[in-house]
C-alpha positions in Angstrom: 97.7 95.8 124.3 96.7 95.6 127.9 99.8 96.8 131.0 101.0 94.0 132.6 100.8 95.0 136.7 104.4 94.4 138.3 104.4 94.5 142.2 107.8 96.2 144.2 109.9 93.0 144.0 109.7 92.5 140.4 110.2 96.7 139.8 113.4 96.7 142.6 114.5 93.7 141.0 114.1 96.0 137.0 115.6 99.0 138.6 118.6 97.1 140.1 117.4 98.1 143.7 116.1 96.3 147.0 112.8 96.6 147.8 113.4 98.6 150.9 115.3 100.8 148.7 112.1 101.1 146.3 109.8 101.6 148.6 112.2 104.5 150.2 111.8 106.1 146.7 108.2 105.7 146.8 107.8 107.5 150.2 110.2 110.4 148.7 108.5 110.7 145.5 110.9 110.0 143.1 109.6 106.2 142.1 107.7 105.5 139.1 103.8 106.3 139.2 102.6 103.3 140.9 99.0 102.8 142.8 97.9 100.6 145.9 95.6 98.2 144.7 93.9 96.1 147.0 96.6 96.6 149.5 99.6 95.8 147.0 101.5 98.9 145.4 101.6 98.1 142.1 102.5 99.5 138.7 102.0 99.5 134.8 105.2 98.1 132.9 104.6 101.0 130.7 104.9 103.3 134.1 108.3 102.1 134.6 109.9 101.7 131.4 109.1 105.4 130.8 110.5 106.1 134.2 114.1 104.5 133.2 113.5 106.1 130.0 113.3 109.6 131.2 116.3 109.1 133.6 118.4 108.3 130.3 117.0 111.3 128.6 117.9 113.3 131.8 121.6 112.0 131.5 122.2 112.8 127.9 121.1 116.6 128.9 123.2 117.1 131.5 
């Protein structure tokens, strides 16, 4: 099964976030792996489901 590509609105609009506010995370690390792609920062579907994923996991330890 191929990764779809999801560009920063659709991700902000997944993550419950503006796009400002993605791109903020992007700049400080702490966004899902994403790549710039003829100009567009985009990322794998997979990318970011394990990236809300991993923040649950995070929860349950703490």
């Amino acid at each position: 099964m191929e990764d779809k590509l999801l560009f920063v609105d659709e991700v902000a609009a997944r993550l419950r976030r503006s796009p400002a506010q993605l791109r903020w995370m992007i700049a400080q690390g702490t966004a899902p792996k994403h790549a710039k792609i003829a100009g567009r920062i985009v990322f794998k579907e997979s990318e970011v489901e394990a990236f809300i994923e991993s923040a649950f996991e995070e929860a349950a330890r703490a």
